[in-house]
C-alpha positions, 0 to 999 in steps of 0.5 A: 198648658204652658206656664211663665214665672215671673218674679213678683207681682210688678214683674207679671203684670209687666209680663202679661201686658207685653204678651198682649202687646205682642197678640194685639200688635199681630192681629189689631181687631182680635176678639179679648174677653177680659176679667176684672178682679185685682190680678189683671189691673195693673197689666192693663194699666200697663198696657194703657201705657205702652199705648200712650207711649205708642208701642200698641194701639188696642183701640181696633179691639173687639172686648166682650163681658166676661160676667155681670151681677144681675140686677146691679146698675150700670152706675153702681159701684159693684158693677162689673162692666162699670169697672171693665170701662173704668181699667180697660175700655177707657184708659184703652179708647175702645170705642163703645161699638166695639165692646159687646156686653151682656145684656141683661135688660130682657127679663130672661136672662138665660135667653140673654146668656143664650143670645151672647153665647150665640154672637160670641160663635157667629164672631169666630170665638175668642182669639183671647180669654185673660182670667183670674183664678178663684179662691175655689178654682172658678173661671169667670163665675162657673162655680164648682162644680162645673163641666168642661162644656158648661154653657154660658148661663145664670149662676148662684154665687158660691160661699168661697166667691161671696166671701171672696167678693166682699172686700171689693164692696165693703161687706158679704151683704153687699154681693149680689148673690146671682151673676151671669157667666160665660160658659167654660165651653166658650172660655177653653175654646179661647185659641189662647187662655191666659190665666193671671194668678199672683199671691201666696193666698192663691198657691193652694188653689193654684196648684190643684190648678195644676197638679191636682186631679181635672175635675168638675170641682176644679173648673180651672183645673180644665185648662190643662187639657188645652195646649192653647193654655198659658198659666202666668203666675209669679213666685209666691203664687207658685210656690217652691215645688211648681217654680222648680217643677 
């Protein structure tokens, strides 16, 4: 695992969307898995306009769902795919055939997990998985306690995520208490995880993240076993004892 220590917030995202920039402009049509949530947002606005200023073009990327709510429209604020269209596949021109989704149409959905698992492998893994850290260590949805091989599947929301969820959608009531998620096998296969994390709010989880025990109950705590592993965080996320570590 290694780590970058950025300034501040603007300074992360600065530096995330070079580092992207920089991946992309070596290989055109990698495989990404991108996260929402607020961390990455202005890392993709960012990249959006290192495009538009034509110093990366992102649209030969291959972009798959990183996680869904289930039972949540597409035209629906709350979701997810709606709000990676709206930061990353619009403002980046990726055309829709390029962006593999999980589909949660078939009234199975871990037969549709199955089946997204199972592409995500025939198409060579994910050359990029960008995360946000969760307030309980979850990547994607893989909720404590998950394995370091948890497959891709359907997950109840923990209390942490709800509680985490409702500023998005105007109230705990309004989070849809079950999501789709891709596994922790797939996401630590990734050739590189960058995991984003920013904020005082997020220095305690962070630092079990990174100096406390690898355990289930920290799923992010995984990523340390990976040398494929690239931690940016900024200053107040880090704290002073992990900036000078």
């Amino acid at each position: 695992m290694k780590t970058r220590v950025y300034d501040d917030h603007a300074a992360l995202s600065r530096g995330a969307a070079l580092a992207l920039a920089q991946a992309i402009g070596e290989k055109p049509d990698l495989n990404i898995v991108v996260a929402t949530g607020s961390t990455p947002m202005d890392s993709y606005a960012e990249l959006a306009a290192m495009q538009r200023r034509g110093e990366v073009n992102c649209r030969r990327l291959h972009v798959f769902q990183l996680d869904a709510y289930l039972d949540v429209a597409d035209d629906d604020p709350r979701s997810l795919y709606g709000w990676m269209k709206r930061s990353f596949l619009d403002p980046l021109e990726i055309p829709d055939e390029r962006v593999f989704r999980m589909d949660r149409g078939n009234a199975d959905p871990q037969r549709n997990c199955d089946a997204h698992a199972a592409l995500v492998r025939a198409r060579g893994g994910y050359d990029i998985a960008v995360l946000g850290l969760g307030p309980n260590g979850h990547l994607a949805f893989n909720e404590p306690p998950s394995m370091r091989d948890a497959p891709t599947r359907v997950v109840p929301l923990s209390e942490e995520s709800i509680v985490s969820n409702a500023r998005y959608w105007g109230g705990r009531d309004r989070v849809p208490p079950l999501s789709v998620t891709a596994g922790m096998d797939l996401l630590l296969a990734a050739k590189t995880l960058m995991l984003l994390v920013s904020g005082e709010g997020k220095r305690e989880i962070l630092r079990r993240t990174m100096a406390g025990p690898v355990t289930p109950m920290v799923p992010s705590s995984y990523i340390r076993e990976t040398a494929r592993s690239l931690v940016l965080a900024d200053k107040a996320a880090l704290g002073e004892s992990l900036v000078h570590a």
